[in-house]
N, C-alpha and C positions, 0 to 999 in steps of 0.2 A: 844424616839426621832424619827422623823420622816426622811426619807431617803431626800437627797439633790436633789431639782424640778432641781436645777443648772445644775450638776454634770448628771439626767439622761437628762436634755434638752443635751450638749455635748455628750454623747451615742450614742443620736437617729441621731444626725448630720454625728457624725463619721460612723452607718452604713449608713446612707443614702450615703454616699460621696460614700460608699465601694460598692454601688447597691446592698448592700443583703436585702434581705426578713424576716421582723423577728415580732414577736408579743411580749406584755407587757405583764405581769402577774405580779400580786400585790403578794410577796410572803414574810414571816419570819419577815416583818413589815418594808418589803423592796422593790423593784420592781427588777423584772428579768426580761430580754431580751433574747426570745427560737427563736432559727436559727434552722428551719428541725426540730420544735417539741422538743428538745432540749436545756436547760438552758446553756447559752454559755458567758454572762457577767451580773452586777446584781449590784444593791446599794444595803449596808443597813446601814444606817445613816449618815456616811460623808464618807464612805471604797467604792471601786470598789472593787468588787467581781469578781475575772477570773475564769473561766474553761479554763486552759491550759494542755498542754499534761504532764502525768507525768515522762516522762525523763528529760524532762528541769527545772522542777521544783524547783533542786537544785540551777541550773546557775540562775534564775528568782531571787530564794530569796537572793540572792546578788544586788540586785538594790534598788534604795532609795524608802521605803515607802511600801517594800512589807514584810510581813509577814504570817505564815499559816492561812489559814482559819479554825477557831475553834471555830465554832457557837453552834455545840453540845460541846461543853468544851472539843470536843475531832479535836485534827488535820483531816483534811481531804485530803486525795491524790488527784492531781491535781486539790485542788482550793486553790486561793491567794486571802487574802485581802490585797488592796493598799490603804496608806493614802494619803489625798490627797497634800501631797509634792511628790509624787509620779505620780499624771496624772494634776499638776497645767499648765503644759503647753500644747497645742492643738497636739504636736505631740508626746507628753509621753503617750496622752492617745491614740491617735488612734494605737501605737505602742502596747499596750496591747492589743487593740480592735483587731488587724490584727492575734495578737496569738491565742485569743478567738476562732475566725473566720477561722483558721488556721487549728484546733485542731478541730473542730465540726466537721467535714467530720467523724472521728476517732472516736467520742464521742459516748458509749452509752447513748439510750434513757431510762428516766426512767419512760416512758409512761407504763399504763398498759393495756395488750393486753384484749379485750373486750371478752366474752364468747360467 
């Protein structure tokens, strides 16, 4: 299934609103959004993908629509998928977007350093 044109059009709006700098990459048969080189929110089919930090991670998964992100069948610390009863309204999602965004100063990269 193809990721939602919708759901990344609303993305690109919300950073533009926030003035950050970010680039696309088509990735897991999804698109990611990298802030500083780094994957920092993301679709893949109808779910928003966050990179949030992982101390909150607990508090986060108590709101509607979020659950771990477990693309390799395994949990991943500090990412969330959200469904979308979860970013249906414009300030649920920039409210995720702002954590994303939040959290990337702190994020490693998982760039690899060149030889």
């Amino acid at each position: 299934m193809p990721y939602s044109e919708y759901l990344a059009d609303r993305v690109r709006s919300s950073l533009k609103e926030s003035r950050t700098s970010f680039e696309e990459k088509k990735m897991f048969g999804g698109i990611c959004f990298l802030v500083d080189e780094k994957m920092c929110v993301g679709i893949i089919n109808e779910d928003l993908m966050v990179r949030i930090d992982p101390e909150n991670q607990n508090e986060f998964l108590q709101e509607k629509g979020s659950r771990m992100m477990d693309f390799t069948k395994r949990s991943m610390k500090g990412y969330l998928y959200i469904a979308p009863e979860g970013v249906d309204m414009d300030d649920d999602l920039d409210k995720w977007v702002k954590r994303c965004l939040k959290f990337n100063p702190k994020a490693k990269s998982n760039k690899r350093k060149k030889k």
